[in-house]
C-alpha positions as CSV (number, residue, x, y, z in Angstrom):
1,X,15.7,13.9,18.6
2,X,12.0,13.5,18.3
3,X,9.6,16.3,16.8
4,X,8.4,16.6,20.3
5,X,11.8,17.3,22.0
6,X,12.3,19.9,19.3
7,X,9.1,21.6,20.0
8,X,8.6,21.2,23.7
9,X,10.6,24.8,25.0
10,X,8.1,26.8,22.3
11,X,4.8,25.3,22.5
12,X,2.6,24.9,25.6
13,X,2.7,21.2,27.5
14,X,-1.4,21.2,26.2
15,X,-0.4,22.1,22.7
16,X,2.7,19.6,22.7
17,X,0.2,16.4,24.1
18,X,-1.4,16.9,20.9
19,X,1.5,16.9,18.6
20,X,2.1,13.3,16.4
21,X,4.8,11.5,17.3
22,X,5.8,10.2,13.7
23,X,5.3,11.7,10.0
24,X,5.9,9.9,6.6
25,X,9.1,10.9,4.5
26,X,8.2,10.3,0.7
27,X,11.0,10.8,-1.6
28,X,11.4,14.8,-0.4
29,X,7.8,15.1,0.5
30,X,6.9,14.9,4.4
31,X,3.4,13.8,4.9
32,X,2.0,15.3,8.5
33,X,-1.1,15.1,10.6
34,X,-1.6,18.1,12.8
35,X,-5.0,18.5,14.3
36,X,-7.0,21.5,13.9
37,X,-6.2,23.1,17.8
38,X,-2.6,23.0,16.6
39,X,-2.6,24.4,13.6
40,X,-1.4,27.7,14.7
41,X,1.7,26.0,15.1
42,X,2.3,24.4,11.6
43,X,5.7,27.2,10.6
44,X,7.0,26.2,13.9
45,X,6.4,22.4,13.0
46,X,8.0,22.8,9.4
47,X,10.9,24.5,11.0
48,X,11.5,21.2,13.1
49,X,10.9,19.1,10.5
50,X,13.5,20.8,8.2
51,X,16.4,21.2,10.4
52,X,16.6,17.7,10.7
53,X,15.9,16.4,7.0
54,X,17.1,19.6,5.0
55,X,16.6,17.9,2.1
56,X,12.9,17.9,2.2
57,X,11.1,20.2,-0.4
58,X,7.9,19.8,0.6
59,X,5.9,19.3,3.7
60,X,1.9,18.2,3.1
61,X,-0.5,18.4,6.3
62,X,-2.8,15.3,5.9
63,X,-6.5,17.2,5.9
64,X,-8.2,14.1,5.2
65,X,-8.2,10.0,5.5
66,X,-7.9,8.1,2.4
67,X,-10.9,7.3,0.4
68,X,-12.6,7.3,-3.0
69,X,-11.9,4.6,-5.9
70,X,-8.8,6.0,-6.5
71,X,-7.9,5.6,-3.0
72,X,-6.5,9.5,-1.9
73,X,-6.4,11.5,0.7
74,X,-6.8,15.0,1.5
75,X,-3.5,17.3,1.6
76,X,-2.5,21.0,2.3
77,X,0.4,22.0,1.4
78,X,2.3,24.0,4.5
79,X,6.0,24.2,2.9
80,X,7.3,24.3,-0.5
81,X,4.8,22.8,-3.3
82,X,5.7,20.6,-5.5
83,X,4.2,17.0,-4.8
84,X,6.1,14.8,-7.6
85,X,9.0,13.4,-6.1
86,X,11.4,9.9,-6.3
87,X,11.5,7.2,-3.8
88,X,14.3,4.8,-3.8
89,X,12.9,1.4,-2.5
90,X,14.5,-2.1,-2.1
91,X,17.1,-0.9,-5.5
92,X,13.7,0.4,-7.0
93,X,12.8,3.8,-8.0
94,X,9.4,5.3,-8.0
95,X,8.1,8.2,-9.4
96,X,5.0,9.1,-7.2
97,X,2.7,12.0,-5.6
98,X,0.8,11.3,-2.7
99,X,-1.7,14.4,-3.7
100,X,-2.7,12.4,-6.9
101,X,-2.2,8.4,-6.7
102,X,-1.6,6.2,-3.6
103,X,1.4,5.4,-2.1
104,X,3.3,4.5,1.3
105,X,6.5,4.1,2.7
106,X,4.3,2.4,5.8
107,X,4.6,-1.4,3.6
108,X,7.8,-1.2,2.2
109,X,8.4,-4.2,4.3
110,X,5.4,-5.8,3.1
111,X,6.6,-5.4,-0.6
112,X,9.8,-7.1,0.3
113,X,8.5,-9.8,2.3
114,X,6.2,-11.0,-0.8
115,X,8.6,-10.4,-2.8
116,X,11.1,-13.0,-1.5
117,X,8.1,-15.2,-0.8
118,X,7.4,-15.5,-5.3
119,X,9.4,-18.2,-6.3
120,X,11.2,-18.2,-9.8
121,X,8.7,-18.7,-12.7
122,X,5.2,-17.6,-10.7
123,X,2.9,-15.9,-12.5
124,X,1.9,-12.8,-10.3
125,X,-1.4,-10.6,-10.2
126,X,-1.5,-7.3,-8.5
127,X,-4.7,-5.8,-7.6
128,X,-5.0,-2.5,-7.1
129,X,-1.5,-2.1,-8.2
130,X,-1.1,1.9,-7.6
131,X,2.1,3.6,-9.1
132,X,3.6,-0.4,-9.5
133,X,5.2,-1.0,-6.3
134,X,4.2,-4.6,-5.6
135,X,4.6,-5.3,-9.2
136,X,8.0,-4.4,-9.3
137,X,9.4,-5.0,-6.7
138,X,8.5,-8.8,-6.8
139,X,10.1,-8.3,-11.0
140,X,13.3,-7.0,-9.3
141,X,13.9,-8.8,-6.7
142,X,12.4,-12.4,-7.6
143,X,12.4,-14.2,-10.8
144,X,8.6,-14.3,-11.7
145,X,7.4,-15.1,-15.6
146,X,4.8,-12.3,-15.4
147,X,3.6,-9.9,-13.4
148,X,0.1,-8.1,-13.8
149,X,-1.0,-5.1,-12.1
150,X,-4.5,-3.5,-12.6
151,X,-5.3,0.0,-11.6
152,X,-8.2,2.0,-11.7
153,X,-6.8,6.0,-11.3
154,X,-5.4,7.1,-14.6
155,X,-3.1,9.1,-13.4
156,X,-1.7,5.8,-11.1
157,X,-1.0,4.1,-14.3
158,X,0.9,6.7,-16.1
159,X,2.6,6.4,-13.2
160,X,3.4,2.8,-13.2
161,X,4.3,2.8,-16.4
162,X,6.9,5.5,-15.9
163,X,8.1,3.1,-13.2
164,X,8.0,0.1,-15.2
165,X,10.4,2.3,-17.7
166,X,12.3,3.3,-15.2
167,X,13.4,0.1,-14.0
168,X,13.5,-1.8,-16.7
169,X,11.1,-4.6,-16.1
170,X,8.8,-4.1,-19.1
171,X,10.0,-7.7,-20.1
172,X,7.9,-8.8,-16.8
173,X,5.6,-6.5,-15.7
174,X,2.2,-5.6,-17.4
175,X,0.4,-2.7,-16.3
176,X,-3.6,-2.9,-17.1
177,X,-5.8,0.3,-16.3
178,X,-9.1,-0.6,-15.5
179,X,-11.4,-1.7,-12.3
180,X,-10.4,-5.5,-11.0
181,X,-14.6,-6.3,-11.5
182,X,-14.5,-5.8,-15.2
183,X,-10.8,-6.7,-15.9
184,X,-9.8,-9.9,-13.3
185,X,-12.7,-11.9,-15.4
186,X,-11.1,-11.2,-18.6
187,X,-7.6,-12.7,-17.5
188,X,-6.9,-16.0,-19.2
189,X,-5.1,-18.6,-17.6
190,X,-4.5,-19.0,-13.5
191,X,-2.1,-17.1,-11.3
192,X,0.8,-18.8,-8.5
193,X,0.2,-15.9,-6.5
194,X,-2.3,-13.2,-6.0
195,X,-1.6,-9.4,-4.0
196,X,-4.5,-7.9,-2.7
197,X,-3.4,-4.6,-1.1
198,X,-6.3,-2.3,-0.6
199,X,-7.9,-3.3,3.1
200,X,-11.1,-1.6,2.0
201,X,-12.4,-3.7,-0.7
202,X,-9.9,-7.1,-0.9
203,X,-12.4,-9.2,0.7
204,X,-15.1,-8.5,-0.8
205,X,-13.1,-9.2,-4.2
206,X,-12.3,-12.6,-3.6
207,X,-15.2,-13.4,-5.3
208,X,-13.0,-12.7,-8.6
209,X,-10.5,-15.2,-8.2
210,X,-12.7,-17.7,-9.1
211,X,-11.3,-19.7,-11.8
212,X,-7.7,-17.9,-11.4
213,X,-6.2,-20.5,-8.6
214,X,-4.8,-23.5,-9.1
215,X,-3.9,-26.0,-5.6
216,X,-0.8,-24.0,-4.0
217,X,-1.9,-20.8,-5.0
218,X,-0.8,-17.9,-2.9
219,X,-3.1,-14.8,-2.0
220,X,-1.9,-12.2,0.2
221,X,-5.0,-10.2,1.4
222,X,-5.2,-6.9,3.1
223,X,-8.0,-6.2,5.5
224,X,-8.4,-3.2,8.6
225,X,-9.6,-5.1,11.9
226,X,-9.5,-4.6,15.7
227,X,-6.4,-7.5,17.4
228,X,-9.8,-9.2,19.0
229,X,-11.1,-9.2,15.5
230,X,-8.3,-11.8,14.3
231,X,-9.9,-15.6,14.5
232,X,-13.3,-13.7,12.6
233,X,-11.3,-12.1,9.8
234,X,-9.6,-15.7,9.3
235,X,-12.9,-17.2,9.4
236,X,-14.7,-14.6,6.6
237,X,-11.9,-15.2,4.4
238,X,-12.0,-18.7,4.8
239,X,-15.9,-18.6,3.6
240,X,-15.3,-16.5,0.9
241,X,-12.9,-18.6,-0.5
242,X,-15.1,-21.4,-0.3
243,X,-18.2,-19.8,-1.8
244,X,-15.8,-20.0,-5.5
245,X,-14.7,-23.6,-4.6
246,X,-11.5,-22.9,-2.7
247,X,-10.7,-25.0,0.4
248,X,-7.7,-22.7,1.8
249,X,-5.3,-22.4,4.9
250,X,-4.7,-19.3,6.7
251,X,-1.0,-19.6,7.1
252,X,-0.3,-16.4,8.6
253,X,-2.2,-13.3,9.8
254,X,0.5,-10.3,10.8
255,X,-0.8,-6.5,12.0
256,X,0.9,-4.8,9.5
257,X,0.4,-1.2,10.1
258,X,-2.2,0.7,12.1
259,X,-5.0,2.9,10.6
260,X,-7.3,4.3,13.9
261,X,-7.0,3.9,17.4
262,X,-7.4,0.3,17.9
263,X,-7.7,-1.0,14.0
264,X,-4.7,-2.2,12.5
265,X,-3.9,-3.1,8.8
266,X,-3.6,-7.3,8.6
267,X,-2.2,-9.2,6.0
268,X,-3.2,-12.2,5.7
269,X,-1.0,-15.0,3.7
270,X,-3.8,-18.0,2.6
271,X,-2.7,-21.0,0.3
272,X,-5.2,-22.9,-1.7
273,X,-5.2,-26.6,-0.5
274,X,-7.6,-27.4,-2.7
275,X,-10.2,-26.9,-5.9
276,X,-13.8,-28.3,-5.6
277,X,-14.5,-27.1,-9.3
């Protein structure tokens, strides 16, 4: 039963049009949207929420989209209170709170589907690597020599070191804290595959990679865009890559996700087919 079918005997049919349909389940932390004429309603919300996932500690309305560096958004607590919780993933385990670090259920998929894409002995950058779930999951569930994820928000990387403890890919996985302009540069030797996660800045860091491909390089880029939008995201990404040499194909470009009414989160999977420098 939806969150609307439990609701629609107690609220008015105005107040239930303006109910979400969905909500995120982190760990035991339920991530909501409920818009401001609502809000009068949020016990009776919680209510629904919990009888169907008792084991939910805390519920967070989101009060704000995400932005900033560290990539966060705005949360008020409306049941329970503590944010830290454990999210099992793919065999992984990750320690995370949405209230300090970045994190989503929403590309679980995603993680997987690169993750089975890294083929055994890759060498594998992560930007924007968050609490490590890219990172680890491709050291878990592929065969990669290294991993490198770079993250900016300190608290992130405590984070994804944690979760690099806590399953047991330290052999693999190398967690850097610092931005991808100052760091990426820095990085010696080229990469088999590059993840590019954060849809607000990943094309305008291509720019980085210069020097870090070799011909059959992966990058998996993230970028928000309208479905009509599609051929002219292909075609930016194409010229960025060749402003640093790179003559790639776009070998898929999959909505992923939506993020406002008519944008959608695109991932788009480019090889390099070849090096002009």
């Amino acid at each position: 039963m939806s969150l609307k079918e439990m609701l629609k005997d107690k609220v008015t049919p105005e107040e239930l049009s303006k109910l979400r349909r969905s909500f995120e389940i982190i760990g035991d932390v339920v991530i909501i949207e409920i818009p401001d004429e609502i809000l009068h309603l949020k016990d009776e919300i919680a209510k629904a929420i919990l009888t169907k996932h008792k084991h939910v500690k805390t519920i967070l309305r989101k009060a704000g989209e995400v932005e900033g560096d560290f990539r966060i958004a705005k949360y008020e607590v409306i049941y329970g209170g503590e944010t830290e919780t454990l999210v099992k993933e793919h065999g992984c385990r990750f320690l995370v709170d949405p209230t300090k670090a970045y994190y989503t259920v929403k590309l679980s998929g995603e993680r997987e589907r690169i993750a089975k894409l890294v083929k055994e002995g890759e060498r594998v950058l992560v930007m924007y690597a968050g609490v490590g779930p890219y990172a680890i999951i491709i050291a878990r569930l592929s065969k990669p020599r290294e991993v490198i994820g770079i993250e900016l928000n300190p608290v992130a990387v405590e984070y994804f070191k944690k979760n690099v403890r806590l399953n047991k890919v330290e052999g693999i996985v190398k967690v850097i804290e610092g931005d991808v302009r100052d760091v990426v540069p820095k990085l010696k030797g080229v990469f088999d595959r590059v993840v590019m996660p954060a849809p607000y800045h990943a094309e305008d860091h291509i720019y980085l990679l210069e020097g870090k491909l070799k011909e059959g390089s992966y990058v998996h880029l993230y970028t928000f865009a309208g479905e009509e939008e599609v051929e002219k995201v292909k075609e930016e990404v194409r010229d960025e890559f060749e402003k640093i040499g790179a003559e790639v194909e776009v070998e898929r470009i999959k909505k992923c996700g939506s993020y406002a009414p008519r944008v959608y989160r695109f991932v788009v999977d480019v090889k390099v087919s070849n090096l002009k420098k």
